[in-house]
C-alpha positions in Angstrom: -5.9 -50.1 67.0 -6.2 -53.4 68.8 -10.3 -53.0 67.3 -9.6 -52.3 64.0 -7.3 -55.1 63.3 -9.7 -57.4 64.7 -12.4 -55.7 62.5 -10.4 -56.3 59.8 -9.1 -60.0 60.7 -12.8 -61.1 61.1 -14.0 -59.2 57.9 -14.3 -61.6 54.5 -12.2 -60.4 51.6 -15.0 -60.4 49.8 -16.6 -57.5 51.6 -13.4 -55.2 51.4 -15.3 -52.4 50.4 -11.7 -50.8 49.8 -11.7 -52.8 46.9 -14.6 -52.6 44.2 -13.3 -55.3 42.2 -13.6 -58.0 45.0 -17.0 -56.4 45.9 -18.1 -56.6 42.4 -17.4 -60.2 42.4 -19.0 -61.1 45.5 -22.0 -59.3 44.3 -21.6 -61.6 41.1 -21.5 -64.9 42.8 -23.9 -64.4 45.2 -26.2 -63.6 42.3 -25.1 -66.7 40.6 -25.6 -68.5 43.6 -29.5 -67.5 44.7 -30.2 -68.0 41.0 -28.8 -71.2 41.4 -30.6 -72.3 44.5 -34.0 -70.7 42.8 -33.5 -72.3 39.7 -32.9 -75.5 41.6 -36.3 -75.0 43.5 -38.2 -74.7 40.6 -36.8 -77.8 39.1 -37.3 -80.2 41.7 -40.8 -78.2 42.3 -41.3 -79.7 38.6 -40.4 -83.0 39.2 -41.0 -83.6 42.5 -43.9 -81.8 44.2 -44.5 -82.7 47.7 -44.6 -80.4 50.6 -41.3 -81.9 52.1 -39.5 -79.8 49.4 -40.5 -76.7 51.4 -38.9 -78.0 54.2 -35.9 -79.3 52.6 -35.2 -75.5 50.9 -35.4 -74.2 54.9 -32.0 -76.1 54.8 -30.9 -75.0 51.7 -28.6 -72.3 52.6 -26.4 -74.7 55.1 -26.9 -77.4 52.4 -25.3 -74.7 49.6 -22.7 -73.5 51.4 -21.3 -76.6 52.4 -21.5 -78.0 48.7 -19.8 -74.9 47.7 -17.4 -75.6 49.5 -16.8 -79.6 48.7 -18.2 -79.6 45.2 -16.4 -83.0 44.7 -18.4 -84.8 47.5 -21.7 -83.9 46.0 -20.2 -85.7 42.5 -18.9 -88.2 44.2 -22.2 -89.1 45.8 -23.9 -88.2 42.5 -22.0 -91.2 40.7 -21.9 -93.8 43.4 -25.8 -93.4 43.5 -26.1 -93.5 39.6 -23.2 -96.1 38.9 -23.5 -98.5 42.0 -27.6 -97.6 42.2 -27.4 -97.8 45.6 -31.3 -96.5 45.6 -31.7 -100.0 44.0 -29.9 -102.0 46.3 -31.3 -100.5 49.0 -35.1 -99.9 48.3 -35.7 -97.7 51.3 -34.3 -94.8 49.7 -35.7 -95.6 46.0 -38.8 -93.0 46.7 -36.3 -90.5 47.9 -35.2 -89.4 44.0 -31.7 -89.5 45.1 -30.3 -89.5 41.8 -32.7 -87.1 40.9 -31.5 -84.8 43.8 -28.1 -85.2 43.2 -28.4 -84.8 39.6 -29.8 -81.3 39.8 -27.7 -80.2 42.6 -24.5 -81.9 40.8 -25.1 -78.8 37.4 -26.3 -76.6 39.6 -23.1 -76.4 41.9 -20.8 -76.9 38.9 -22.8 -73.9 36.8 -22.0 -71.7 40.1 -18.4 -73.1 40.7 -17.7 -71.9 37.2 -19.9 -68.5 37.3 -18.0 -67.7 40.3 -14.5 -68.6 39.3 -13.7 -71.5 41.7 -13.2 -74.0 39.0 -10.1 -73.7 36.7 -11.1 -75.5 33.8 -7.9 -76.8 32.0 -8.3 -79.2 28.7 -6.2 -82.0 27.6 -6.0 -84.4 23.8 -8.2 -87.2 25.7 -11.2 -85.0 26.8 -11.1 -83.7 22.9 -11.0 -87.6 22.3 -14.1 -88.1 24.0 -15.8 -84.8 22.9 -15.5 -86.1 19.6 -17.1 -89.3 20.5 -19.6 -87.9 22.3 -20.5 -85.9 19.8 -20.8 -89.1 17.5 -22.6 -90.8 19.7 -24.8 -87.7 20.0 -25.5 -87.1 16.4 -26.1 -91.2 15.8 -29.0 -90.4 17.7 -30.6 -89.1 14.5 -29.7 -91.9 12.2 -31.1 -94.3 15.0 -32.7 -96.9 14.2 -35.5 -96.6 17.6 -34.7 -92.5 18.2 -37.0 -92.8 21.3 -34.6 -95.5 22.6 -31.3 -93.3 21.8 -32.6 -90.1 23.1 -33.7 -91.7 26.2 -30.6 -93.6 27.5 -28.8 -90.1 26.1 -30.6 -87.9 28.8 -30.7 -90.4 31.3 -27.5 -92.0 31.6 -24.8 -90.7 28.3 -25.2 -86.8 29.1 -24.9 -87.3 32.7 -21.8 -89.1 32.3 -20.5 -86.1 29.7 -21.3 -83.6 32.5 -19.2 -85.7 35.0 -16.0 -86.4 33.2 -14.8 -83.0 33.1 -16.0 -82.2 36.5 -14.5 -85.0 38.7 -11.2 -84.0 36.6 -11.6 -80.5 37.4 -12.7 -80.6 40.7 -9.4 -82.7 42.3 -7.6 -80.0 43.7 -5.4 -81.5 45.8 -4.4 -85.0 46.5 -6.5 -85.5 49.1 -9.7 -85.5 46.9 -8.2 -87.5 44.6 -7.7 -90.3 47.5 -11.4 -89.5 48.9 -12.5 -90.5 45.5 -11.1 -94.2 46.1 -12.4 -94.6 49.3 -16.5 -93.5 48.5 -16.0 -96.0 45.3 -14.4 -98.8 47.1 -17.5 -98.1 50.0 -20.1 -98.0 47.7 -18.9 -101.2 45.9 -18.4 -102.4 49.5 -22.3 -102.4 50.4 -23.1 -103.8 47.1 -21.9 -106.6 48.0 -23.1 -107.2 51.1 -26.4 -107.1 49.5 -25.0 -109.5 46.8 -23.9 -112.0 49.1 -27.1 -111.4 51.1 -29.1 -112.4 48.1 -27.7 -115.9 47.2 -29.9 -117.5 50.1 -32.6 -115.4 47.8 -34.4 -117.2 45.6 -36.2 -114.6 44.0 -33.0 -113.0 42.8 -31.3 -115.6 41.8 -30.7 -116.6 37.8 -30.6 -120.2 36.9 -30.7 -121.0 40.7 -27.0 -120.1 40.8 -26.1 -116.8 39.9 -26.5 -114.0 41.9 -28.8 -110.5 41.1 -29.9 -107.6 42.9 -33.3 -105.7 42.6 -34.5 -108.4 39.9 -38.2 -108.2 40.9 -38.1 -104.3 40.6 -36.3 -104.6 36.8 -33.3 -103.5 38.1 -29.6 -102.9 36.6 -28.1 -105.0 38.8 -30.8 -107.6 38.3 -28.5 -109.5 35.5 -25.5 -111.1 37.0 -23.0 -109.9 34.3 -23.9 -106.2 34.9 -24.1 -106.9 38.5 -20.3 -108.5 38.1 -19.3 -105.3 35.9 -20.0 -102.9 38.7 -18.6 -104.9 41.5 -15.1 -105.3 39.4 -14.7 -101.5 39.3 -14.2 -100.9 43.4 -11.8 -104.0 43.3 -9.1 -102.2 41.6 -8.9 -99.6 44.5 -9.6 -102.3 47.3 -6.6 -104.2 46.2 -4.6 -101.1 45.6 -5.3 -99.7 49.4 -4.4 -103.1 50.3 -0.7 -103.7 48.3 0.3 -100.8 47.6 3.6 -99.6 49.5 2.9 -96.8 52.3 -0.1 -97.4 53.4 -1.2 -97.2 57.0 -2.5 -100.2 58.6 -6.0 -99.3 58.4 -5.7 -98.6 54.7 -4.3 -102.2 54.6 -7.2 -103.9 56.9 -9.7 -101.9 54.7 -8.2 -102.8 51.3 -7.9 -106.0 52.6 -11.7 -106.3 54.0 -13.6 -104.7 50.9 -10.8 -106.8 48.5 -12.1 -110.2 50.2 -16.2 -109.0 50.1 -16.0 -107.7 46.9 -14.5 -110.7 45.2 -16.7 -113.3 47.2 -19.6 -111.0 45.2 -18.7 -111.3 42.3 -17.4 -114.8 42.4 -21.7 -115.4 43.2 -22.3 -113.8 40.1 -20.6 -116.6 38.1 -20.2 -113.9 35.6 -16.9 -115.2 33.5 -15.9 -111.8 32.0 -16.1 -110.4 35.8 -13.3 -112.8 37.1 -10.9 -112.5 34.2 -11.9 -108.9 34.5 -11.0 -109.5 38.6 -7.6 -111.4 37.5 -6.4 -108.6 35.0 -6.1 -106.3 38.5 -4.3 -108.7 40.5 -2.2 -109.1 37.7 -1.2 -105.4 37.2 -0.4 -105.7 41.0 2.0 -108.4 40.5 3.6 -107.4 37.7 4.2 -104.5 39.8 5.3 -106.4 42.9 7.1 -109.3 42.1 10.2 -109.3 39.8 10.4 -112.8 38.2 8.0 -112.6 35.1 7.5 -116.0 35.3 6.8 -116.7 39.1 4.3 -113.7 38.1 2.8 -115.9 34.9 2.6 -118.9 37.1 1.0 -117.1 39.7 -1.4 -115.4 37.3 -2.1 -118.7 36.5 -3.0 -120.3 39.2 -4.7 -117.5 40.9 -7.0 -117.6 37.7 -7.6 -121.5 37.5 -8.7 -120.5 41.3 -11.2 -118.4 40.9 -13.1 -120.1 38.2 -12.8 -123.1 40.7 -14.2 -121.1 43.5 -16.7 -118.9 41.1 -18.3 -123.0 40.5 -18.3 -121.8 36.7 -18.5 -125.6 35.7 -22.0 -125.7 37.9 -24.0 -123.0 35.5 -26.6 -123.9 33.5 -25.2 -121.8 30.8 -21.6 -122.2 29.7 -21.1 -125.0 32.8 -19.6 -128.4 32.5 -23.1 -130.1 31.6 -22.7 -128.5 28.2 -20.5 -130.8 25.7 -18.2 -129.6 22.5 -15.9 -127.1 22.0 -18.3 -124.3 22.2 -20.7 -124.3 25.0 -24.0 -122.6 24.5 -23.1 -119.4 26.2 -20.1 -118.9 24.3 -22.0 -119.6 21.1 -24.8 -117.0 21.9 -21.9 -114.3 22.4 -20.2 -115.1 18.4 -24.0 -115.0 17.4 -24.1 -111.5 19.0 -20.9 -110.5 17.7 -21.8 -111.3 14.1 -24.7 -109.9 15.0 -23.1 -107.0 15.9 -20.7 -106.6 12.9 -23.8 -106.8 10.3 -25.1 -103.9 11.9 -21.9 -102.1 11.4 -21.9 -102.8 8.0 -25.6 -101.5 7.3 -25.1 -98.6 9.1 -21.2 -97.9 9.0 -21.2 -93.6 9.8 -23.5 -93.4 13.0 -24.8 -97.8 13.8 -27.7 -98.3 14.6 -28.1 -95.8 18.1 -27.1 -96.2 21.5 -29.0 -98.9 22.8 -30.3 -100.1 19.6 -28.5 -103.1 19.8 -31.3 -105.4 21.3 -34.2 -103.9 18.9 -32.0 -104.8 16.0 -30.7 -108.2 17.2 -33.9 -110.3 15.7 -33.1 -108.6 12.2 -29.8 -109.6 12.3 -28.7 -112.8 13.7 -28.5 -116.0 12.3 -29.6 -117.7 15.1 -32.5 -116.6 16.8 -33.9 -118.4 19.8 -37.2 -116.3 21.3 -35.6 -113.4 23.1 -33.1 -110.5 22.2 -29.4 -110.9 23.8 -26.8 -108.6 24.8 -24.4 -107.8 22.7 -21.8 -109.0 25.8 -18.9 -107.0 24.3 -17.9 -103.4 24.8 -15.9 -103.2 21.4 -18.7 -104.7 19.2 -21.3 -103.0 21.3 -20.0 -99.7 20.2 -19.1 -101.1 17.0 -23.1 -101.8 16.2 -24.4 -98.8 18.0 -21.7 -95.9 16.7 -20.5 -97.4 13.5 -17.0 -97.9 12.5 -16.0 -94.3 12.7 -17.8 -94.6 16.6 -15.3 -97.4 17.3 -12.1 -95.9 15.8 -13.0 -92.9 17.9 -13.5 -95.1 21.0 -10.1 -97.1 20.5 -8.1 -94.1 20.3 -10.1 -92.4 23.5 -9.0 -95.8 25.5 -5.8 -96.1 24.5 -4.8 -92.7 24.8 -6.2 -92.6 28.6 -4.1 -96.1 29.3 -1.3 -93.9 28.0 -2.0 -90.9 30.0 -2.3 -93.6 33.4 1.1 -94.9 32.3 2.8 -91.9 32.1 1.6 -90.4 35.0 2.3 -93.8 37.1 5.9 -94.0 36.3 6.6 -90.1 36.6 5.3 -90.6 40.3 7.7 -93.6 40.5 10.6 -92.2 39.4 10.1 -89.2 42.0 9.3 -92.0 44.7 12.4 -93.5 43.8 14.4 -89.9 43.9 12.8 -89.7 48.0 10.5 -87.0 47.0 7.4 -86.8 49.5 4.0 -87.5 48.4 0.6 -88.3 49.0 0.9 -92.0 49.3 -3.2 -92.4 48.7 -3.0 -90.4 46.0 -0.3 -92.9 44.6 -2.4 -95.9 45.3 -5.5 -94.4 43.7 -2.7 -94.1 40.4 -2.3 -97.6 40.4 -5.8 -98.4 40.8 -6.5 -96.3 37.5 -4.3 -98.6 35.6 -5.2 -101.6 37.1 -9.1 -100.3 36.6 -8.2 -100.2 32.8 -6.7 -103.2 32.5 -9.4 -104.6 34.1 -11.7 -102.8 31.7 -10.3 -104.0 28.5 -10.0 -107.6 29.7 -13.6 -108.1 31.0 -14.7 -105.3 27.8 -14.5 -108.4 25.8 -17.2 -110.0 27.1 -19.3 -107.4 28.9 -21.1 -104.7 27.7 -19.9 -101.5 28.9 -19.0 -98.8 26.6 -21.7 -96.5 27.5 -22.0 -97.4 30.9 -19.7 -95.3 33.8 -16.6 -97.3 34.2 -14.2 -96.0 31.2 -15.5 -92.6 32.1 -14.3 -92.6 35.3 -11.2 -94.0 35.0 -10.6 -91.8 32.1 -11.4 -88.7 34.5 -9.5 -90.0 37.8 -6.6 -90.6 35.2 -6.4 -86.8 34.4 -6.3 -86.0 38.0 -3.4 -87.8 38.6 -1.7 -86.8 35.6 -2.3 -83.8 37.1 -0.8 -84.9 40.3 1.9 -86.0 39.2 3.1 -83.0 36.8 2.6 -80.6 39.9 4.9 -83.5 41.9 7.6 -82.9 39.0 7.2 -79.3 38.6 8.3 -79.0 42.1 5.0 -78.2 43.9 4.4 -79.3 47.1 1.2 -81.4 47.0 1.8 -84.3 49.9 -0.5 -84.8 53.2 0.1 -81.2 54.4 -0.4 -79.5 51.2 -3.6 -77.2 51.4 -6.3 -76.7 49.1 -6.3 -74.4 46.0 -8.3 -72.2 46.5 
């Protein structure tokens, strides 16, 4: 007897051979799962063909059953290396093909996590929102005014991001995901800028001898100061919200607090203007949150803000500094230029724009001041504007407002339950009020960076349905706090 139950205690449930269904589906997903790992091979065979693949696939079967297991670690990873491009920041791991890696392994694991059932797919009015504007984005692509341009930011940047969304939604289980999510994208953020800061004594990577860059010489992302400033301002949201928000343990606080400072004194070197208003729109959430008086809180805002340009030495640029006179410096004028630029392109091409990432290649034909060289568009809303048309931008709008909504609702559900004593996962409730600080931050700074087709919105707009999610399991009674294990 005493052998038998052991037999049975130690045999998986998928190998009950007392029960042909559950055989049946182990059969299925371990089928789904070598034809994952082969299909996988072949791929990177494809792309990458060196004889270290053959030793990397000797570690394949530990490396698949532990992503199996944490599906949402290997996304994770996947968009801190894509959105932060750590491979650029670091060049020692550039001929690695990390994103590369990760990419493949990223649909491979989600293909089998959904062939084998471990994935419960749900669906929600925002991710039709931005299925529709995918899908407009998409079909611009053949009304483009440089196809080759559109297609290729498409596969390497859009389609990833169209993968992710519904993945890091679906793959939250429990709140402790959710909260590991914060902590890889305040890290991430974190040794961005240490690089940053380490790159101001750097001459080579320095724009207008000022303004900070990363990976310039290598044609980086990160090697213009306004994108630079755009990815450091989406960690801050959590860094601050680890830091202030009520609950946390002390080495939540001393890490909010750490990454907060670092990450602020980054982008503060990048002298990108959108990046500290951008920076101020989070500490504001935070202290409309905090501190009851409206106006101590508009006087604070205030200051705070006045404090930052003053630290940021905006006045010393060469662009949009003190050293240029009238109302309008020359920075500010090259962004209206780019703007009317912007809308004229819209009106020519009012159904699909001119393509994603069309903008530049169009800019000479349509501005009214051209100097030499093509600018940025430096705004999201008349970035997607040129590029997806009016109807593009309607879509967009209601996409953003409806996941501000969806952050909203789901914040003040969890603080009403707070309020009612009910036990929760207190990260999970900070990452919450980083999502709405995140999109605050994101439509403030959106004015004058470019970043409608870049990862930011899309992540916040995913992390918000997880804790929506959270939160209607919280008020449907289910017990999702510290102890609360996984789904399986």
């Amino acid at each position: 007897m005493a052998i038998e139950h052991l037999h049975q205690r130690n045999l998986p449930d998928e190998l009950d051979l007392a029960d042909p269904e559950r055989v049946k589906r182990a059969l299925r997903r371990q089928i789904a799962i070598g034809l994952g790992v082969s299909i996988g091979a072949g791929l990177l065979w494809f792309y990458l063909p060196s004889p270290l693949l053959i030793v990397g696939l000797a570690f394949a079967p530990i490396a698949t059953a532990l992503v199996i297991k944490q599906p949402y670690i290997l996304c994770l990873s996947f968009i801190a290396l894509s959105f932060f491009r750590l491979h650029e920041a670091f060049p020692q791991l550039y001929n690695l093909h990390l994103p590369l890696l990760l990419a493949v392994a990223s649909m491979l694991v989600l293909g089998t996590q959904l062939a084998i059932g471990r994935i419960k797919p749900y669906w929600s009015r925002e991710l039709t929102y931005f299925s529709l504007f995918f899908a407009q984005v998409t079909i611009g692509i053949l009304f483009a005014t440089n196809r080759a341009n559109s297609m290729s930011y498409w596969i390497d940047t859009y389609s990833k991001i169209a993968i992710m969304v519904p993945a890091i939604a679906w793959l939250a289980r429990n709140p402790r995901e959710l909260a590991l999510a914060g902590k890889v994208l305040v890290a991430a953020g974190l040794a961005v800028s240490l690089v940053a800061i380490h790159n101001t004594g750097d001459p080579i990577n320095l724009v207008e001898g000022t303004r900070v860059t990363i990976g310039r010489e290598m044609g980086s992302l990160l090697g213009d100061p306004n994108d630079l400033s755009l990815v450091l301002l989406f960690p801050i949201s959590f860094s601050v919200a680890y830091l202030l928000s009520p609950g946390m343990s002390w080495s939540n606080r001393i890490f909010g607090l750490i990454s907060a400072i670092i990450i602020l004194i980054a982008i503060l070197d990048t002298k990108s203007r959108g990046g500290l208003l951008g920076a101020a729109a989070v500490f504001a959430v935070f202290a409309l949150r905090t501190i009851k008086s409206r106006v101590v809180t508009i006087g604070v805002g205030g200051l705070g803000a006045m404090a930052l340009f003053a630290l940021a030495g905006i006045s010393g640029r060469q662009s949009g500094g003190a050293a240029e006179a009238g109302m309008v410096d020359e920075s500010a004028a090259g962004r209206l230029y780019a703007w009317q630029a912007a809308f004229r392109m819209a009106l020519d091409h009012p159904l699909f724009g001119v393509g994603i990432d069309n903008f530049p290649g169009n800019f000479y034909f349509y501005t009214s001041n051209w100097e030499g060289f093509a600018k940025a568009v430096h705004s999201t809303w008349f970035g997607v504007l040129a590029e997806t048309g009016f109807v593009g931008l309607i879509l967009f709008l209601v996409l953003v407002g409806a996941t501000v909504k969806r952050s909203f609702g789901a914040l003040r559900t969890l603080d009403r339950l707070r309020a009612e004593g009910v036990r929760m996962n207190l990260e999970a409730y900070a990452i919450a009020q980083a999502v709405l600080a995140g999109l605050a931050s994101f439509i403030v700074s959106g004015s004058f960076l470019t970043q409608g087709f870049t990862w930011p919105i899309y992540i916040l707009l995913a992390l918000a349905l997880s804790v929506s999610r959270f939160a209607g399991r919280m008020a449907a009674g289910d017990v999702v706090d510290e102890d609360d294990p996984p789904e399986p």
